[in-house]
C-alpha positions as CSV (number, residue, x, y, z in Angstrom):
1,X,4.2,-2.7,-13.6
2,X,1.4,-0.3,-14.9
3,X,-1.4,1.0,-12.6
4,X,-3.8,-0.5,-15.6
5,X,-1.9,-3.8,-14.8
6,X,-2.7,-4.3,-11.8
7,X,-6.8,-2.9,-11.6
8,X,-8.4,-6.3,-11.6
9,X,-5.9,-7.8,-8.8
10,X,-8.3,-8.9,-6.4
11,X,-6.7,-7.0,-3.2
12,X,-7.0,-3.9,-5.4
13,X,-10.5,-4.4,-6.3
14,X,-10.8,-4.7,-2.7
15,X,-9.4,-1.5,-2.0
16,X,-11.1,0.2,-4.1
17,X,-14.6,-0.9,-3.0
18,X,-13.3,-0.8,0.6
19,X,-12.4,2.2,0.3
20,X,-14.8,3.8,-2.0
21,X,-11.9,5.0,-4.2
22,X,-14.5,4.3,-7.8
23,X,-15.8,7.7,-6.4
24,X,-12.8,9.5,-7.0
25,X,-12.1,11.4,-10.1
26,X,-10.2,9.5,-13.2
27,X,-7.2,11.1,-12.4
28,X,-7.2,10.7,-8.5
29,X,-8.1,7.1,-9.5
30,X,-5.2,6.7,-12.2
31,X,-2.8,8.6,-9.2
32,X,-3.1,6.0,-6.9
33,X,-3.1,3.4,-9.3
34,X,0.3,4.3,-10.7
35,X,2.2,5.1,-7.4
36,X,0.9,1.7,-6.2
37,X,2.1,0.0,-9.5
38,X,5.1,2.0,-8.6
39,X,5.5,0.3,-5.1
40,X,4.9,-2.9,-6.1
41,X,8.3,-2.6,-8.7
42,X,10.3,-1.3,-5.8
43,X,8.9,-4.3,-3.7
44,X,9.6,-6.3,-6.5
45,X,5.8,-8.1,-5.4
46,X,2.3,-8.0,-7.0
47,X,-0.2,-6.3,-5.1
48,X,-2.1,-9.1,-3.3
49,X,1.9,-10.9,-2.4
50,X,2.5,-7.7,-0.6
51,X,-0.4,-8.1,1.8
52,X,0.1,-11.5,2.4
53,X,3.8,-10.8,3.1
54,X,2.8,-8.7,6.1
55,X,0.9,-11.8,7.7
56,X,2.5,-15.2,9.8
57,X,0.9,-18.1,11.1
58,X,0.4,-18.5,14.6
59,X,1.8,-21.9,16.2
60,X,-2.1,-22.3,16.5
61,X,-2.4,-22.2,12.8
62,X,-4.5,-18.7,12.9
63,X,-3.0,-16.2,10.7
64,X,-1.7,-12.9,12.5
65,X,-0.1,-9.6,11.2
66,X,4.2,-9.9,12.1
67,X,5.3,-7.0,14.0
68,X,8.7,-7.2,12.3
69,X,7.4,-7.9,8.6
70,X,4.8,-4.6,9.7
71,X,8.0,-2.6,10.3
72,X,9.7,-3.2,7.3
73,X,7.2,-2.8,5.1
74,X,7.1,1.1,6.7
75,X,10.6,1.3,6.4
76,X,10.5,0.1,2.6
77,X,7.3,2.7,2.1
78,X,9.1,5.6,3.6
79,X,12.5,4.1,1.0
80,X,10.1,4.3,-1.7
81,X,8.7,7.6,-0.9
82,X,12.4,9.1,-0.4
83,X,13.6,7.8,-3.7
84,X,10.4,8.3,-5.8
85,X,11.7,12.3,-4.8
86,X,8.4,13.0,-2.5
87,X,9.1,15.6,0.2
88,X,6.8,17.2,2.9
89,X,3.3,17.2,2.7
90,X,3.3,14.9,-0.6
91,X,5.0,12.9,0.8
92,X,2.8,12.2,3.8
93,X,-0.1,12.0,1.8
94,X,2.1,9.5,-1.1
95,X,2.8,6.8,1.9
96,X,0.1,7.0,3.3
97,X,-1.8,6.0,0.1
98,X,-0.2,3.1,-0.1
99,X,-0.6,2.2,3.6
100,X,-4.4,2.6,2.5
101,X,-3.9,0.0,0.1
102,X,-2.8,-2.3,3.5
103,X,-5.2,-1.3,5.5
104,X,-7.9,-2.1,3.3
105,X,-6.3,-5.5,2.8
106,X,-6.3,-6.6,6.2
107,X,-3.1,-4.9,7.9
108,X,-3.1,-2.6,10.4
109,X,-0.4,-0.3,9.5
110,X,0.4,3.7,10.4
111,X,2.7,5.8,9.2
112,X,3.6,9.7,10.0
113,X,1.0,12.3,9.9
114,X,1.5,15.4,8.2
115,X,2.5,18.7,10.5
116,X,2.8,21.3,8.1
């Protein structure tokens, strides 16, 4: 999947305007695009599925963020990070982009900050 694939998926449009990313430089843009692309082969998902694969419904019928299906999705991040050959600081930064892209879509979702 190519980052110009997946630019008009709605919970990337959201992220973008969320998160003011159109303010970013081309590149930047194209950066964050492709390593999210990137993420969404290794998750084997489109964009918008991996949100919504974060999320349950509540006996009540209200949808809630799953701890567990929170935690793997770390776990799978920090996998992707690892095998895409990021290491310190980039690495950091990498996840956390796409943890971005979560947060922006509705998941609260942390990952490691960077002590350098």
């Amino acid at each position: 999947m190519a980052g110009t694939d997946i630019r008009n998926d709605a919970a990337v449009v959201r992220w973008f305007e969320s998160a003011h990313l159109d303010e970013l430089t081309p590149e930047e843009q194209t950066h964050r695009l492709a390593l999210l692309a990137d993420f969404c082969d290794h998750a084997g998902q489109p964009p918008g599925e991996l949100a919504a694969g974060v999320l349950r419904t509540t006996k009540d019928g209200e949808t809630a963020i799953s701890a567990k299906r929170r935690t793997a999705m770390n776990t799978s991040i920090d996998e992707f990070v690892e095998k895409s050959g990021f290491t310190g600081k980039e690495a950091v930064i990498n996840g956390n982009i796409i943890r971005s892209f979560l947060v922006h879509n509705g998941i609260f979702i942390q990952g490691r900050a960077w002590r350098g």
